[in-house]
C-alpha positions, 0 to 999 in steps of 0.5 A: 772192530779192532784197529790192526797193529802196524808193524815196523823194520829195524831199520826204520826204527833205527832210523827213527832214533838216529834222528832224534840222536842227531838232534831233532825232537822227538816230537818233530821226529815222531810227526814227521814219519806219522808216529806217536812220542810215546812209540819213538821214546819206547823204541829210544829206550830199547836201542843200543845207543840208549844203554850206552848213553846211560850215566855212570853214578858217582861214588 
C-alpha cells in the first residue's frame, strides 16, 4: 500500500524558507513543522530568494 503524498500551499513553503532566511536551522525549521531537511532545502532551492542570494563569480 502506498503512503499518500502530502501536499502543501505556497504559502506554508514560503513560510518555511522565510524561517530558515531569518536565521533558524533547516533542521529546527524542518522538525518544527514536521518536515524532512531534505524537502525544506529542495523547497530553498526552488524559491526566488534563492536565485537571488546566488554569488556572482569573480573575473
Amino acid at each position: 500500500m502506498k503512503i499518500p503524498r502530502r501536499s502543501y500551499t505556497e504559502e506554508f513553503k514560503e513560510l518555511a524558507v522565510k524561517r530558515v532566511a531569518d536565521d533558524q536551522s533547516i533542521s529546527t525549521v524542518a522538525k518544527e513543522l514536521g518536515l524532512g531537511d531534505q524537502t525544506l532545502r529542495n523547497w530553498i532551492a526552488a524559491s526566488p530568494q534563492a536565485s537571488s542570494k546566488t554569488p556572482v563569480a569573480k573575473l
